[in-house]
DSSP file (Angstrom, degrees, kcal/mol; ACC not computed):
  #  RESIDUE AA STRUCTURE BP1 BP2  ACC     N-H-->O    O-->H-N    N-H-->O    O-->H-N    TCO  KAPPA ALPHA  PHI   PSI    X-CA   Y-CA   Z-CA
    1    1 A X              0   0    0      0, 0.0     5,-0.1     0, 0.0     3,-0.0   0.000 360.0 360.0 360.0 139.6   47.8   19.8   40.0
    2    2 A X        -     0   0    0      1,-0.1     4,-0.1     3,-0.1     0, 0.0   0.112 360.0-104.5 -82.7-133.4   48.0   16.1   40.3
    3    3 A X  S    S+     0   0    0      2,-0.1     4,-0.4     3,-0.1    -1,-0.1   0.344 120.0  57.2-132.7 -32.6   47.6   14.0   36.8
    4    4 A X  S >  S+     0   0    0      1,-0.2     3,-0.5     2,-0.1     4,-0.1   0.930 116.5  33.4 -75.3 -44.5   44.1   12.8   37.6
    5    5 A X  G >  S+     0   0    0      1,-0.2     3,-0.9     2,-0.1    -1,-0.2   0.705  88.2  90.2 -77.0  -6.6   42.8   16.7   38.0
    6    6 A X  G 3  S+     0   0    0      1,-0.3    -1,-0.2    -4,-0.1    -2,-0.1   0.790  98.4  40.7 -82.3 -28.8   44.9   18.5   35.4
    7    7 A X  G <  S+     0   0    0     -3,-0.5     2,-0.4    -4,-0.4    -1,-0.3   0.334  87.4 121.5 -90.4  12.1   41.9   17.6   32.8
    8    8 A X    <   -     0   0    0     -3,-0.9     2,-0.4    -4,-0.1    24,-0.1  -0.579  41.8-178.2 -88.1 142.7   39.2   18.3   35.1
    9    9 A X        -     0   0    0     -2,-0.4     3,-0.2    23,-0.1     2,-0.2  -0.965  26.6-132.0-143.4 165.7   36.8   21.0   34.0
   10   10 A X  S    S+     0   0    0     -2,-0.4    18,-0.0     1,-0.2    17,-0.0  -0.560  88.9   4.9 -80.3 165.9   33.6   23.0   35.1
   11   11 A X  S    S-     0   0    0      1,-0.2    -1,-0.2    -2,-0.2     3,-0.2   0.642  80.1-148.6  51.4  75.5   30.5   23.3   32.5
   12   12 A X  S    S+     0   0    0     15,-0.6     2,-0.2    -3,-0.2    -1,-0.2   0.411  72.2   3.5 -41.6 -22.9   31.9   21.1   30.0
   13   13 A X        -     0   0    0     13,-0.3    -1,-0.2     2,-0.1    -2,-0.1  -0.819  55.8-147.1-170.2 136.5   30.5   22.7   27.2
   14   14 A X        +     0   0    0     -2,-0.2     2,-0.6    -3,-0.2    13,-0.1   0.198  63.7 135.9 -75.9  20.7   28.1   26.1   27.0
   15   15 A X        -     0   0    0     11,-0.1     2,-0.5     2,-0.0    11,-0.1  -0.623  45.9-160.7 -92.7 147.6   26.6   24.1   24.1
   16   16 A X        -     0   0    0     -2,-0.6     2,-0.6     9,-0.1     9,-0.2  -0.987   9.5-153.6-120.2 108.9   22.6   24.2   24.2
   17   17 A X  E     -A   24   0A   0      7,-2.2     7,-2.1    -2,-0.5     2,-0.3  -0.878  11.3-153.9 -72.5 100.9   21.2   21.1   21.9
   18   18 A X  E     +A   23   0A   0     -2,-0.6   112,-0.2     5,-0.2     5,-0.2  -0.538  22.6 178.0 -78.8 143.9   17.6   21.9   20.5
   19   19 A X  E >   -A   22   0A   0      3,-1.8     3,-0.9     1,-0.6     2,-0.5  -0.263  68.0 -62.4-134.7  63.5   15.5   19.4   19.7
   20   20 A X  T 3  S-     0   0    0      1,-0.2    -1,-0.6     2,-0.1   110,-0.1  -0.526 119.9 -19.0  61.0-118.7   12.3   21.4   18.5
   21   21 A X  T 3  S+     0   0    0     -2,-0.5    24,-0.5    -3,-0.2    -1,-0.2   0.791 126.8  85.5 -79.8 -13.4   11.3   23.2   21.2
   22   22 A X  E <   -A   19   0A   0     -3,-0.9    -3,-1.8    22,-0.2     2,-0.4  -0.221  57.8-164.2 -73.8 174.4   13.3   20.9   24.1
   23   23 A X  E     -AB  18  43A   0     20,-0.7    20,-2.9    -5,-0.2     2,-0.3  -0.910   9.7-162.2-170.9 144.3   16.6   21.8   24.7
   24   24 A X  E     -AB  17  42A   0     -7,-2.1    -7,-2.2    -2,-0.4     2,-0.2  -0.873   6.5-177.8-130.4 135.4   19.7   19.7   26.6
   25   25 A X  E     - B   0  41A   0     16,-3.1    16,-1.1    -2,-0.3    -9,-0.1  -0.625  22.3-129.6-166.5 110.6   22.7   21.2   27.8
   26   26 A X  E     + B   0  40A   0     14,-0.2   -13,-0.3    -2,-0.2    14,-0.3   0.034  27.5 170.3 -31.6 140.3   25.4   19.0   29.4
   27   27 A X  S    S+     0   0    0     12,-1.9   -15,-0.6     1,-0.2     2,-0.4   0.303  73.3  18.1 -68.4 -37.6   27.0   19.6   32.5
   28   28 A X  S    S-     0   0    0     11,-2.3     2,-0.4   -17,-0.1    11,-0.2  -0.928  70.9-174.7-120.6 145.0   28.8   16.8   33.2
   29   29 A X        -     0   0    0     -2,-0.4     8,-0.2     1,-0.2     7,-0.1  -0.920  40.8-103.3-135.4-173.0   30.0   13.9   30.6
   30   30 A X  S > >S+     0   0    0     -2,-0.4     3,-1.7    87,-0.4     5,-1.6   0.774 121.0  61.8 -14.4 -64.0   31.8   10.5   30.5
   31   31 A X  G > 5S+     0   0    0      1,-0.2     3,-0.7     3,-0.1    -1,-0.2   0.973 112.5  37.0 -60.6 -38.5   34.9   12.2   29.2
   32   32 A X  G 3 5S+     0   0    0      1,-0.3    -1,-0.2    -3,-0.1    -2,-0.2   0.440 117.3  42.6 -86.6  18.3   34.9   14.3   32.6
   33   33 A X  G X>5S-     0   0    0     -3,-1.7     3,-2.9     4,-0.1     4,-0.6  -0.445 114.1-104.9-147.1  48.7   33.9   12.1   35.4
   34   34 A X  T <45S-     0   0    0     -3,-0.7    -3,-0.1     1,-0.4    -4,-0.1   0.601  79.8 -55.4  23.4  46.1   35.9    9.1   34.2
   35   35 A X  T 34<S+     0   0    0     -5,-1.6    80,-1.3     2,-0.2    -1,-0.4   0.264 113.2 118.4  36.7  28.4   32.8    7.7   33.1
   36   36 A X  T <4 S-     0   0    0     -3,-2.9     2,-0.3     1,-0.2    80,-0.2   0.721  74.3  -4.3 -47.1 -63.5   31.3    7.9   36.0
   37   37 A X     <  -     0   0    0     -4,-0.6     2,-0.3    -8,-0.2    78,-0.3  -0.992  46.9-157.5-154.4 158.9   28.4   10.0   35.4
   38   38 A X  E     - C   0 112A   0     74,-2.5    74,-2.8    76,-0.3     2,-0.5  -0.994  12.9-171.7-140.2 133.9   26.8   12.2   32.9
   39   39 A X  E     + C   0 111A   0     -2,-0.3   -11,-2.3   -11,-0.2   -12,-1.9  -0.984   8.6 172.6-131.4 145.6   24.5   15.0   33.7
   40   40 A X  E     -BC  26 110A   0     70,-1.5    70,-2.0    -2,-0.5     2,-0.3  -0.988  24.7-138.4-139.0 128.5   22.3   17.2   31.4
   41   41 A X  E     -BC  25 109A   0    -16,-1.1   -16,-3.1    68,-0.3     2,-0.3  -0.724  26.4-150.6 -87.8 156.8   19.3   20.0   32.5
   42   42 A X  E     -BC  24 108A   0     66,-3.2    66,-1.5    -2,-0.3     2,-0.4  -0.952   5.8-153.5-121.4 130.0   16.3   19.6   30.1
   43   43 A X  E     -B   23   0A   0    -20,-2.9   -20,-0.7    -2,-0.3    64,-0.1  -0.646  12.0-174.8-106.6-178.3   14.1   22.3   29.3
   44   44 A X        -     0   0    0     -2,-0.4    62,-0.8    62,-0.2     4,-0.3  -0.139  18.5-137.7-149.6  54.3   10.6   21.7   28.4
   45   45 A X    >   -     0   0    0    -24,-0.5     3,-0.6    60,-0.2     2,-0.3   0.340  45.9 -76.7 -52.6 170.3    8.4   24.2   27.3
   46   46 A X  T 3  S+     0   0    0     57,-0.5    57,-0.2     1,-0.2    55,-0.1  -0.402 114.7  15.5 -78.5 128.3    4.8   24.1   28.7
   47   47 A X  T 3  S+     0   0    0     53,-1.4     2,-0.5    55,-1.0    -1,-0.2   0.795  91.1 131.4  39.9  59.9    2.6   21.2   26.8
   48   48 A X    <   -     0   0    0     52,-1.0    52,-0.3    -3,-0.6    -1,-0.2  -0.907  36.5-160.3-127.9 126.6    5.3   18.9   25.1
   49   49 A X        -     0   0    0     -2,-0.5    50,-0.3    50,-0.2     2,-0.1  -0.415  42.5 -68.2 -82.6 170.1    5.8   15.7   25.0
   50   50 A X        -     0   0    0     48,-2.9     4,-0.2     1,-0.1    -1,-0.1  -0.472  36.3-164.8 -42.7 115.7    9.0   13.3   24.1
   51   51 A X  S    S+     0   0    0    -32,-0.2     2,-0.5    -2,-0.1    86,-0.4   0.684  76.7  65.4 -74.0  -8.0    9.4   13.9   20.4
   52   52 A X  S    S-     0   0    0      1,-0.1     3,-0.2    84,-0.1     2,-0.1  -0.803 103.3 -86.5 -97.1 136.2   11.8   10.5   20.4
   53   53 A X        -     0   0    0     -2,-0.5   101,-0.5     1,-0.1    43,-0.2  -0.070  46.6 -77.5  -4.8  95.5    9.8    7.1   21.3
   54   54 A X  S    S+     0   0    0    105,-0.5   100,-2.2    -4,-0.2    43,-0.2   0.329  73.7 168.9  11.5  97.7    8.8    5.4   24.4
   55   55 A X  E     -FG  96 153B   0     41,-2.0    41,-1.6    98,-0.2     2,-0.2  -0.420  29.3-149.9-127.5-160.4   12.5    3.6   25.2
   56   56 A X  E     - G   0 152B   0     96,-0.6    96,-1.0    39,-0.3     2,-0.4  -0.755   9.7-147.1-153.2 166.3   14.7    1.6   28.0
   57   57 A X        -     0   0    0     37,-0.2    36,-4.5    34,-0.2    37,-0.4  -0.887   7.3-168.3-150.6 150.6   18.3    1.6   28.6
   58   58 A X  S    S+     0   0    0     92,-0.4    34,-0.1    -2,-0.4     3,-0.1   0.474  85.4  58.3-107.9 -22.4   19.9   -1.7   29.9
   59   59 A X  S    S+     0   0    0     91,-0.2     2,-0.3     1,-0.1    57,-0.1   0.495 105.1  28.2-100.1  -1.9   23.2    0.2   30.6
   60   60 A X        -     0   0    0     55,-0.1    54,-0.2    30,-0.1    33,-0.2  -0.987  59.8-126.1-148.6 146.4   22.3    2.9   32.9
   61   61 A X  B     -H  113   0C   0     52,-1.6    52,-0.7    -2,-0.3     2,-0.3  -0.279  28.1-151.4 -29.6 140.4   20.3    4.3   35.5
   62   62 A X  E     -D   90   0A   0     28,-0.7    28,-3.6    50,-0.2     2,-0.4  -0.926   9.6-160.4-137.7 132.4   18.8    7.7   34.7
   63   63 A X  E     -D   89   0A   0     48,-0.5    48,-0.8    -2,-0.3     2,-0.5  -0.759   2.5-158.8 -60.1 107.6   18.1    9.9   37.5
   64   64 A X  E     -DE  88 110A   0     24,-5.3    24,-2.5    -2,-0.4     2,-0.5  -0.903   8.7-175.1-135.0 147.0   15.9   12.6   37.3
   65   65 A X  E     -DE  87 109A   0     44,-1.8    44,-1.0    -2,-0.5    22,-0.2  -0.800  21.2-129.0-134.2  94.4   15.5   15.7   39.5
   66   66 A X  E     + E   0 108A   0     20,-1.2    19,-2.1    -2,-0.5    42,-0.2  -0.084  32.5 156.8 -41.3 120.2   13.0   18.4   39.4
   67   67 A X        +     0   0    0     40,-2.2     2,-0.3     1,-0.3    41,-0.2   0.762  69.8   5.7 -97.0 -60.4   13.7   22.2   39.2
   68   68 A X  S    S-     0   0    0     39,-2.7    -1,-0.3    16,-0.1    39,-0.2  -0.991 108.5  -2.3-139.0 138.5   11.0   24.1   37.8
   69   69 A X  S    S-     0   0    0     -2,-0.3    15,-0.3    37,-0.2     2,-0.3   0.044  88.2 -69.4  65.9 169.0    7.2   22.7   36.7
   70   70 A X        -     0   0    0     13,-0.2     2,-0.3    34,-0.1    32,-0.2  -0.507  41.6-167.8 -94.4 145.0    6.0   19.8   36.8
   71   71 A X  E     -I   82   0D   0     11,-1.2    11,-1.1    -2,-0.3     2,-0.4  -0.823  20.5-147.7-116.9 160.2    7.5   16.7   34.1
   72   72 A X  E     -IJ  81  99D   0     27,-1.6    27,-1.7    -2,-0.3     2,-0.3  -0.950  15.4-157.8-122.2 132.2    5.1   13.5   34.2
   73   73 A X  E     -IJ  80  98D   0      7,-2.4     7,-4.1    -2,-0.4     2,-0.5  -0.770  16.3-144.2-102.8 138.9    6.9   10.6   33.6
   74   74 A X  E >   +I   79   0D   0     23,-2.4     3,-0.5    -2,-0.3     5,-0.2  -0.613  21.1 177.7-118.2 103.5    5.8    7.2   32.4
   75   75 A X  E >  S-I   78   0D   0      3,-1.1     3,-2.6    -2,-0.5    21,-0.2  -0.586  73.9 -34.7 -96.1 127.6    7.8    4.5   34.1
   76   76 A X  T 3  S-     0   0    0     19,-6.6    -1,-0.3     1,-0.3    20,-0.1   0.627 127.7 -41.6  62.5   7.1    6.6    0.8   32.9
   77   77 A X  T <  S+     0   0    0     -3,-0.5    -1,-0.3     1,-0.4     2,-0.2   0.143 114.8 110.0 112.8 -32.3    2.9    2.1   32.6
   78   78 A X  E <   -I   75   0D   0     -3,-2.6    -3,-1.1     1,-0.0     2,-0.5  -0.661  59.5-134.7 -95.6 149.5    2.6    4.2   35.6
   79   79 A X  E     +I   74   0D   0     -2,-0.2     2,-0.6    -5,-0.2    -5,-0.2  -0.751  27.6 169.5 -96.1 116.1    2.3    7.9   35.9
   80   80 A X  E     -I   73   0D   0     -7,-4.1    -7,-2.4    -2,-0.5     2,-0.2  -0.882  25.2-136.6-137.7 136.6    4.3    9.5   38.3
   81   81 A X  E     -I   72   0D   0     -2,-0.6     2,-0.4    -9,-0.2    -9,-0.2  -0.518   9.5-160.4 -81.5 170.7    4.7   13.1   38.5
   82   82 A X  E     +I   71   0D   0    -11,-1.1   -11,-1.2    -2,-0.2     2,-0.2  -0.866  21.4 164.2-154.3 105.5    8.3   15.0   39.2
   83   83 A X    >   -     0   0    0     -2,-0.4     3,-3.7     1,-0.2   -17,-0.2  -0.695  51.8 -40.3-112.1 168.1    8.1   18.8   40.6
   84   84 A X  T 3  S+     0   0    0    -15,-0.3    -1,-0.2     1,-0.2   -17,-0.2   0.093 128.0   4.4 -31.7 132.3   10.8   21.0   42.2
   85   85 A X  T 3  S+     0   0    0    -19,-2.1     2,-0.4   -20,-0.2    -1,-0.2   0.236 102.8 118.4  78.5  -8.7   13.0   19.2   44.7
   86   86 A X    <   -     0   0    0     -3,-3.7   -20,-1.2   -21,-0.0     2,-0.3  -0.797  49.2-157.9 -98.4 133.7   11.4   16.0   43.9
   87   87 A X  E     -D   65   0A   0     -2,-0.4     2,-0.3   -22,-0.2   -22,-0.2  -0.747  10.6-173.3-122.7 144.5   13.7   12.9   42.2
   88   88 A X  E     -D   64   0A   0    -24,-2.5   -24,-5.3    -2,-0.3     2,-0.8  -0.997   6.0-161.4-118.3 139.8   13.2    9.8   40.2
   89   89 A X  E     -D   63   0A   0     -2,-0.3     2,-0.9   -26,-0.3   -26,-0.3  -0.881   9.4-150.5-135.7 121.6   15.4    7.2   39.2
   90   90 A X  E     -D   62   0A   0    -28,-3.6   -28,-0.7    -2,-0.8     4,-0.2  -0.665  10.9-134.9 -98.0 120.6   14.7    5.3   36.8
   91   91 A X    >   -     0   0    0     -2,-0.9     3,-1.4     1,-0.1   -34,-0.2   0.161  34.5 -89.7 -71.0 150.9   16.0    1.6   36.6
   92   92 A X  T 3  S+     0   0    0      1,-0.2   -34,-0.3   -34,-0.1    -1,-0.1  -0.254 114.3  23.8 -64.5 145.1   17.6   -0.3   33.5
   93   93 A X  T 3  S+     0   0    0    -36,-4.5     2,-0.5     1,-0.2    -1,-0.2   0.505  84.4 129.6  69.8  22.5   15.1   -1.8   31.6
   94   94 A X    <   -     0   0    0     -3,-1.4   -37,-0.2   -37,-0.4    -1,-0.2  -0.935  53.6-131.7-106.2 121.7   11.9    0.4   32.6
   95   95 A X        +     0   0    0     -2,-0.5   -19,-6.6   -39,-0.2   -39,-0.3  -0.422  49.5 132.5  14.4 114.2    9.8    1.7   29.4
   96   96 A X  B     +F   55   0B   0    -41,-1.6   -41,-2.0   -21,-0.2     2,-0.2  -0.938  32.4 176.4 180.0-172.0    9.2    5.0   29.8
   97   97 A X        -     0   0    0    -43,-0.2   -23,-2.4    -2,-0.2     2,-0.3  -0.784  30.2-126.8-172.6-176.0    9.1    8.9   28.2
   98   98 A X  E     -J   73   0D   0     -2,-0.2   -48,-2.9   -25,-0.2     2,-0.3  -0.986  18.2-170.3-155.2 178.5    7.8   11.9   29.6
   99   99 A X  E     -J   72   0D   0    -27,-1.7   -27,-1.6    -2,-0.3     2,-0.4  -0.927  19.9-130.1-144.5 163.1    5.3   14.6   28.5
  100  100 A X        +     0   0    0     -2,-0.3   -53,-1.4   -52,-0.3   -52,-1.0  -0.683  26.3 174.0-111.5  91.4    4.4   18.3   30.1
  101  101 A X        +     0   0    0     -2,-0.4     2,-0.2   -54,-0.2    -1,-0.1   0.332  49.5  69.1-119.0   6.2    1.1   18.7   30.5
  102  102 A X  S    S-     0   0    0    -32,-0.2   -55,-1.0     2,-0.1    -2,-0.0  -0.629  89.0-111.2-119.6-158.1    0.4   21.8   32.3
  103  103 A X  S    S+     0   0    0    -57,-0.2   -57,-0.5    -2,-0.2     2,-0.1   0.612  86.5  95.1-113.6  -2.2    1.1   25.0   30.4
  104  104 A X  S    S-     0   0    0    -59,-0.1     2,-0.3     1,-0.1   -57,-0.3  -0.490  80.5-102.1 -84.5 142.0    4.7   26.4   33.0
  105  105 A X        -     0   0    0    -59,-0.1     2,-0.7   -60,-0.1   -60,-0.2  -0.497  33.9-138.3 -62.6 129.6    8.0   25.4   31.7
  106  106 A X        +     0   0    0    -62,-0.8     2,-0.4    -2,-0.3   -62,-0.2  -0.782  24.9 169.9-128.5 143.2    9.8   22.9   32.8
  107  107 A X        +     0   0    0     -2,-0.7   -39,-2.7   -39,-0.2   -40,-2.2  -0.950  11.1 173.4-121.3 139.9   13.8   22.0   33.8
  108  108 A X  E     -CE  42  66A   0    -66,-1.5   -66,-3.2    -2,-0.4     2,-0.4  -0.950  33.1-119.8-135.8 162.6   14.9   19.0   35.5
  109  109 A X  E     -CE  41  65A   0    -44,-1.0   -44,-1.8    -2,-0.3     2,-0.4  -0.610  31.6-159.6 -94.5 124.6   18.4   17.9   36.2
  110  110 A X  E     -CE  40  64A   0    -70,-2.0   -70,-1.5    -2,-0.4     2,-0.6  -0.772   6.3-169.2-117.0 110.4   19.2   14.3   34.6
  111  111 A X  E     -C   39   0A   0    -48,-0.8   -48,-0.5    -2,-0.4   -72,-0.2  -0.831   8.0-164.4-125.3 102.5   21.7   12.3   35.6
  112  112 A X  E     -C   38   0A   0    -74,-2.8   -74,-2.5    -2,-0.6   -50,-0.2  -0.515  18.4-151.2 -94.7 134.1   22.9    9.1   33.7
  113  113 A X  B    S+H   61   0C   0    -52,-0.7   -52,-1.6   -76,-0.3     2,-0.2  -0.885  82.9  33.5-154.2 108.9   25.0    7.0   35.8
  114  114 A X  S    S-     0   0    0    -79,-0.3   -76,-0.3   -54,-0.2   -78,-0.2   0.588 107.7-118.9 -49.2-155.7   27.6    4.9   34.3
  115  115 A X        +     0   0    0    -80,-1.3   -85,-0.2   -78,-0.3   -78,-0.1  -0.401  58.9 155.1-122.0  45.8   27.8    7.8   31.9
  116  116 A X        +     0   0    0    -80,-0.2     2,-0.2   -57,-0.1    -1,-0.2   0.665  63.4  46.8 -44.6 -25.0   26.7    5.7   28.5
  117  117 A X        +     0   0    0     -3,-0.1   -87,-0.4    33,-0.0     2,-0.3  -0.511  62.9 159.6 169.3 150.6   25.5    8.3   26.9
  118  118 A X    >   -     0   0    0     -2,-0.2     3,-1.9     1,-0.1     4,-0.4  -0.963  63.2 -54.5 179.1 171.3   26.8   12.2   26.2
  119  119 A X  T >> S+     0   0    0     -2,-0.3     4,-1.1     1,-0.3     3,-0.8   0.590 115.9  74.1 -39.9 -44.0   25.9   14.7   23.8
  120  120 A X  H 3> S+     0   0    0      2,-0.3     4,-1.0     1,-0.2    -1,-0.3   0.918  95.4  57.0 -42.9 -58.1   26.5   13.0   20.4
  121  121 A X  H X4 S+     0   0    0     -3,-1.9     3,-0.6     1,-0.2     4,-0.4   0.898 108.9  47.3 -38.7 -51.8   23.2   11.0   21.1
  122  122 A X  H X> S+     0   0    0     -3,-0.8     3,-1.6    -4,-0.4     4,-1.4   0.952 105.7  57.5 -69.1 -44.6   21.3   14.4   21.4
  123  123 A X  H 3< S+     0   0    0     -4,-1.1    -1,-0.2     1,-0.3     4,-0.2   0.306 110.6  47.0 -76.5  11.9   22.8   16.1   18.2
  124  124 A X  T <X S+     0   0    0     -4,-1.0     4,-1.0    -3,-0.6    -1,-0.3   0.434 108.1  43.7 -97.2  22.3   21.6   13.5   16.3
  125  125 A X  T X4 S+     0   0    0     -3,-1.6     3,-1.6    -4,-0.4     5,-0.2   0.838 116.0  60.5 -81.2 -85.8   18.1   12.9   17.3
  126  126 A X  T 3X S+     0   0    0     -4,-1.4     4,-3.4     1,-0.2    -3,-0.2   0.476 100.7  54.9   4.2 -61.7   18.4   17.1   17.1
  127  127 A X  T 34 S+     0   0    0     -4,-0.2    -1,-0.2     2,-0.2    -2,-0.2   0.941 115.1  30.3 -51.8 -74.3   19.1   16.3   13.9
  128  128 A X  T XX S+     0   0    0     -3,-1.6     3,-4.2    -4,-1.0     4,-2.8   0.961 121.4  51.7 -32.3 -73.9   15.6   13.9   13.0
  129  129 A X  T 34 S+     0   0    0      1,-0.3     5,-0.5     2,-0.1     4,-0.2   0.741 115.3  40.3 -60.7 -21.8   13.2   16.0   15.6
  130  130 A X  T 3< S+     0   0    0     -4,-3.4    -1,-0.3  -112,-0.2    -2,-0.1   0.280 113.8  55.5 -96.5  16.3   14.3   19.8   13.9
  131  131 A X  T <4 S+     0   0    0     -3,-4.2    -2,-0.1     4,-0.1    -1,-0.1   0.435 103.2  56.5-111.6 -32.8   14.1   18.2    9.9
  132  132 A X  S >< S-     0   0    0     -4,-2.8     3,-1.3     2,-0.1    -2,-0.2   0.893 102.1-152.9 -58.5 -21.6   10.5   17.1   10.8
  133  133 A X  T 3  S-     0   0    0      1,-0.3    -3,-0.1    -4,-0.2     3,-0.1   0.843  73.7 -27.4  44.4  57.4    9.8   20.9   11.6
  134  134 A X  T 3  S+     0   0    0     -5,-0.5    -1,-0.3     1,-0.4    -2,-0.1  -0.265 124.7  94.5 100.4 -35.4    7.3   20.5   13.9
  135  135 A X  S <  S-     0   0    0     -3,-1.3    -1,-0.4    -4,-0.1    -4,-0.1  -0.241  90.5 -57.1 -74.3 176.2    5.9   17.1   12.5
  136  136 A X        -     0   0    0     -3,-0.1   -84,-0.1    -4,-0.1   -85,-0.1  -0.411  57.2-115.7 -61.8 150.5    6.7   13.5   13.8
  137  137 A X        -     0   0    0    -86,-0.4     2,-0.5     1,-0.1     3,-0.1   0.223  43.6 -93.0 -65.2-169.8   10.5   12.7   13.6
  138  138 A X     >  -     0   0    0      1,-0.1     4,-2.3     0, 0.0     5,-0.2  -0.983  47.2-154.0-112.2 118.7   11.0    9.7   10.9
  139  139 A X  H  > S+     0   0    0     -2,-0.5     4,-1.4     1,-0.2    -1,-0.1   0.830  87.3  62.7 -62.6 -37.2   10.9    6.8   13.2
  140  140 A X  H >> S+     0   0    0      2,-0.2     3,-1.0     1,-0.2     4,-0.8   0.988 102.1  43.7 -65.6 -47.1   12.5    5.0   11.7
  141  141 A X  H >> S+     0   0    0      1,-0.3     4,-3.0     2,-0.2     3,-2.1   0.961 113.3  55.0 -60.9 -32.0   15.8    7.0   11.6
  142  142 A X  H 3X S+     0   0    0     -4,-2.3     4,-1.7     1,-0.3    -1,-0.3   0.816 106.5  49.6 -77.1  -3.2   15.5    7.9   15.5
  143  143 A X  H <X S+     0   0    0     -4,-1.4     4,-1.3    -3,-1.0    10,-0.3   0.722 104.0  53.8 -91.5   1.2   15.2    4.6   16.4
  144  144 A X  H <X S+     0   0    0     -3,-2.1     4,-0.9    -4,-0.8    -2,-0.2   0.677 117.1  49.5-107.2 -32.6   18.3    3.5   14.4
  145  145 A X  H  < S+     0   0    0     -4,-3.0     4,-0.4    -5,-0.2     5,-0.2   0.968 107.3  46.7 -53.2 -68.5   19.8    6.4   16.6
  146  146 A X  H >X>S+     0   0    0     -4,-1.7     3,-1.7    -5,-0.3     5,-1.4   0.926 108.6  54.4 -57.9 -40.3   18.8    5.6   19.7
  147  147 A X  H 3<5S+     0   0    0     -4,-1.3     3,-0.4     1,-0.3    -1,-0.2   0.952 107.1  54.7 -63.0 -36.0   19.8    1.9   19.3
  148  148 A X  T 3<5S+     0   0    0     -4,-0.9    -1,-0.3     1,-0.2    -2,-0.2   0.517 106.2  49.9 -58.3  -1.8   23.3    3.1   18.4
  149  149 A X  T <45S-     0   0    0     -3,-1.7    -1,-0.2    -4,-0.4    -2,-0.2   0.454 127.7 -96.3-122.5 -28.1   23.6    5.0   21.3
  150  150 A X  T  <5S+     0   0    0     -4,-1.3   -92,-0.4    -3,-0.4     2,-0.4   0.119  86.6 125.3 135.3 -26.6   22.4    1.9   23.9
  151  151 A X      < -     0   0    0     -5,-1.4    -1,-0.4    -6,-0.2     2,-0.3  -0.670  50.1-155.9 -84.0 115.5   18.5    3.3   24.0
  152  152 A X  E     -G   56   0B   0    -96,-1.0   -96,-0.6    -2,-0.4     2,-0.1  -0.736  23.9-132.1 -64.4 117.2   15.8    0.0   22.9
  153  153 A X  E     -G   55   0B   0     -2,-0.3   -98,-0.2   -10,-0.3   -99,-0.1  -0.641  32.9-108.7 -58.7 145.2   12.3    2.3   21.4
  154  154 A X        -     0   0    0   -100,-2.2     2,-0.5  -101,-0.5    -1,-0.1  -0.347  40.0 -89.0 -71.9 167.5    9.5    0.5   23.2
  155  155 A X    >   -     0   0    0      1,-0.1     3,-4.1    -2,-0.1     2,-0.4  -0.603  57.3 -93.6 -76.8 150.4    7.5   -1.5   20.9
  156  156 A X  T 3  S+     0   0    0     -2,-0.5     3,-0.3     1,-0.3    -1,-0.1   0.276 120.6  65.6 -42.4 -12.5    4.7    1.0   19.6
  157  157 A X  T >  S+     0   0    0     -2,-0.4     3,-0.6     1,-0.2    -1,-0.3   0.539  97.3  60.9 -90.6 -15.1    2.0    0.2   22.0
  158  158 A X  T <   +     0   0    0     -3,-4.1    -2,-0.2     1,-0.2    -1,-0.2   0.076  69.0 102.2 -66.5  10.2    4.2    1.7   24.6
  159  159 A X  T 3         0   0    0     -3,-0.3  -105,-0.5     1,-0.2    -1,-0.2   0.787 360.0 360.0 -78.6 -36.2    4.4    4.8   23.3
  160  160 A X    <         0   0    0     -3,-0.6    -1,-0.2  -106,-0.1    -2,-0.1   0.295 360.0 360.0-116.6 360.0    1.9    6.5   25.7
């Protein structure tokens, strides 16, 4: 084993993040792709939106890849849908969220490239969207998250 692969590992962590009813679970992170890339499937039960705020990232691309169901995404204003086999990537600085609006579950692949971002970001949003118990986070703390993490919230008329 050479010095660069002796740390390399598969399925970096079996850990499943809920975030009310969504749920994130890494495959790839920053610490294993030499920050390279980070990749997470997203589950989405059938009619949920983003509990966290409209947002942007300035430091990454996010990539997104359809498995099962349909996601709709809103990039900048525009609706675009993303079903099995089908990709978006979305560019730094684009305003956007996403919602499910038909009633099938859905997972898509996301894939953050550099790899700004890893699991810490999600267990503490977790934290906000599962203390709300079904109600609206407190905005104010997830946005105090997400900006610690790299993520802007859109201003409030962006939301949808």
């Amino acid at each position: 084993m050479t010095e660069q692969t002796a740390g390399v590992r598969v399925n970096p962590s079996d850990e499943t993040i809920r975030l009310g009813p969504l749920a994130v679970r890494f495959l790839l992170t920053g610490e294993n792709s030499m920050g390279s890339i980070a990749a997470f499937e997203v589950l989405v039960p059938g009619a949920q939106r983003l509990a966290a705020p409209a947002h942007s990232h300035d430091h990454y691309e996010e990539t997104i890849y359809g498995i099962d169901g349909v996601l709709t995404w809103t990039v900048d204003g525009k609706q675009i849908d993303v079903g099995p086999g089908q990709a978006l990537c979305i560019p730094r600085g684009a305003i956007h969220r996403f919602d499910n609006n038909g009633t099938e579950d859905v997972k898509a692949l996301c894939v953050i490239t550099p790899a700004a971002i890893g699991p810490q970001f999600f267990r503490e949003a977790s934290e906000v969207v599962n203390a709300a118990a079904g109600g609206p986070p407190d905005l104010v703390k997830m946005a105090e998250i997400m900006r610690r993490h790299g993520l802007t919230p859109a201003p409030h008329a962006a939301h949808r």
